[in-house]
C-alpha positions in Angstrom: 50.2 -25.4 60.8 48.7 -27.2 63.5 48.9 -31.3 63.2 52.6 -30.9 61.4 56.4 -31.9 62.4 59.1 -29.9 61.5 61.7 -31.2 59.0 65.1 -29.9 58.6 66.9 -30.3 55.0 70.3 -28.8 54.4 68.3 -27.3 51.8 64.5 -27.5 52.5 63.0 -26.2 55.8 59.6 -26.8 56.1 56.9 -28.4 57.9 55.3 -31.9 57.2 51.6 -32.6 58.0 51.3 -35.6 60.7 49.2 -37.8 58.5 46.2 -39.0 60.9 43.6 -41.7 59.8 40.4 -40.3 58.8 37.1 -41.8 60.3 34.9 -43.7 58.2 31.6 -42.3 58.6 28.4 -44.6 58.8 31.7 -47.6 59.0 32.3 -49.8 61.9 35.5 -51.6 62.4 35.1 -55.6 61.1 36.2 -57.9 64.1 39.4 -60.2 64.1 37.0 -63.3 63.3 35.4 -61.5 60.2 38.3 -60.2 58.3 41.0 -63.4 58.8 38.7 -65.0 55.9 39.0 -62.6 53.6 42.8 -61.4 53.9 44.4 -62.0 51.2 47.7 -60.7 51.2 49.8 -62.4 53.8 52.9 -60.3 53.3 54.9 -57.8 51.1 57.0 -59.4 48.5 59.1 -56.8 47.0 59.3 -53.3 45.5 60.2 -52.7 41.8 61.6 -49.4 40.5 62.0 -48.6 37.0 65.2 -46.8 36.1 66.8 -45.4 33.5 70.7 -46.5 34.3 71.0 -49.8 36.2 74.7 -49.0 36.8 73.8 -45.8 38.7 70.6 -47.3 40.3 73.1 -50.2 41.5 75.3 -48.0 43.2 73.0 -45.8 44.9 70.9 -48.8 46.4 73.9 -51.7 46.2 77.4 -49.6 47.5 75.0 -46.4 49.3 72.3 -48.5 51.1 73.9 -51.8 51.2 71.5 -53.9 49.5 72.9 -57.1 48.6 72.3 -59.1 44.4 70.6 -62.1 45.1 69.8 -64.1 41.8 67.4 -63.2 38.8 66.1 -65.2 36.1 66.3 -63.7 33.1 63.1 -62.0 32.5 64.4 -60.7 28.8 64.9 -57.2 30.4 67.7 -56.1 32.0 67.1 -55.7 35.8 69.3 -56.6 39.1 67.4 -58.3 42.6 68.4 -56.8 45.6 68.3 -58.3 49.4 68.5 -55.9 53.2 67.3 -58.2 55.6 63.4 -59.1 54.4 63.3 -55.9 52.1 63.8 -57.1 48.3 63.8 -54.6 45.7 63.7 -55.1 41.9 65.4 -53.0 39.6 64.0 -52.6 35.9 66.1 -51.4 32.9 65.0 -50.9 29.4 61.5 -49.3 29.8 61.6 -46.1 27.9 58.8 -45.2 26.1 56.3 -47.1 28.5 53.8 -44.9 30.0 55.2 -45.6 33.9 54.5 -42.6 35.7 57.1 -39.7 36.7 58.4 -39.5 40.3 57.6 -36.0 42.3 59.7 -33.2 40.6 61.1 -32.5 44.2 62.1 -34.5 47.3 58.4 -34.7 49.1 57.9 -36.7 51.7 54.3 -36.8 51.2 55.0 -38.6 47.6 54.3 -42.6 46.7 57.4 -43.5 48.0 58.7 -47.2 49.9 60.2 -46.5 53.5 63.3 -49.2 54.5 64.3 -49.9 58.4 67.6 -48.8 59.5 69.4 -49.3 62.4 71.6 -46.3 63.2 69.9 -42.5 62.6 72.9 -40.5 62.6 75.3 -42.6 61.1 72.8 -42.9 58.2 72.3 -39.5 57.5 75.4 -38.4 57.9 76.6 -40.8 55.1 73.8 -39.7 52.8 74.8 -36.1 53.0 78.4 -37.1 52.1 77.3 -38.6 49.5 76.0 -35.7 48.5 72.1 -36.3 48.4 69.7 -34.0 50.0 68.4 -35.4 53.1 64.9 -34.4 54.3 64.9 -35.4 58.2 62.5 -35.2 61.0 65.8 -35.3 63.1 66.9 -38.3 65.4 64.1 -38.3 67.9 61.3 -39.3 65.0 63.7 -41.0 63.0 62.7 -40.6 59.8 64.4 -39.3 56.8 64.2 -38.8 52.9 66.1 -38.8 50.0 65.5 -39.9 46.2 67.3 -42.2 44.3 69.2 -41.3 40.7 65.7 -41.9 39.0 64.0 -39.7 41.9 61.8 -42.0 43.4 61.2 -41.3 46.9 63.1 -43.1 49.8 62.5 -43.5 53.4 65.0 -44.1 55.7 63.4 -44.4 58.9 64.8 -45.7 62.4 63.3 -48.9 64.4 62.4 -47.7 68.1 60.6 -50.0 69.1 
């Protein structure tokens, strides 16, 4: 497949399409001047994950990742707030029966998923895979891997370069 990377999985070996953005026909890019007045967003506040078992949820992003609790009001569902760096992530407990989606059935880096920094490639992935998880990885010159958490959303791990 022309366009793709290879990935290698302890378990998986396949190739990933190189995601490319598409032209916009009959579209011209805005300048600078025009689009400051209409941004709206400023920045990304946090990412919230429903799950099923906040103790398990906890340990996989608290004790695997080393996200740290930083305080949460009590929003009359059970929860936990987590803190790496300027990545917060929100934990919700309690939701079956809502209608909230499912994650991908298998580890797919092509899925929704929310992709964290990391400092040290290796290191990383070795840890995950001793933890049992199945890592999907570009290997250490891309720097990006993938795993899912115990409610099997999708999580990228992916090295800063630059």
């Amino acid at each position: 497949m022309s366009g793709s990377m290879p990935i290698q999985s302890s378990s998986v070996s396949q190739r990933v399409p190189q995601l490319r953005p598409r032209a916009a026909e009959g579209f011209r890019r805005a300048s600078k001047a025009t689009t400051t007045a209409r941004v709206i967003v400023r920045g990304m506040s946090h990412v919230s994950f429903p799950v099923r078992d906040l103790a398990r949820a906890l340990s996989f992003y608290r004790d695997l990742l080393g996200f740290a609790e930083i305080p949460r009001p009590d929003l009359g569902v059970p929860g936990a707030w987590l803190r790496a760096g300027d990545a917060d992530v929100h934990l919700i407990a309690g939701v079956e029966g809502l209608p909230l989606g499912a994650p991908p059935p298998m580890l797919n880096p092509a899925a929704q998923h929310v992709a964290f920094r990391i400092d040290d490639y290796e290191a990383a992935a070795t840890r995950l895979r001793d933890s049992g998880l199945d890592v999907l990885e570009s290997g250490p010159a891309a720097g990006q891997m993938w795993v899912q958490d115990p409610d099997g959303h999708v999580i990228e791990l992916i090295a800063v370069t630059r």
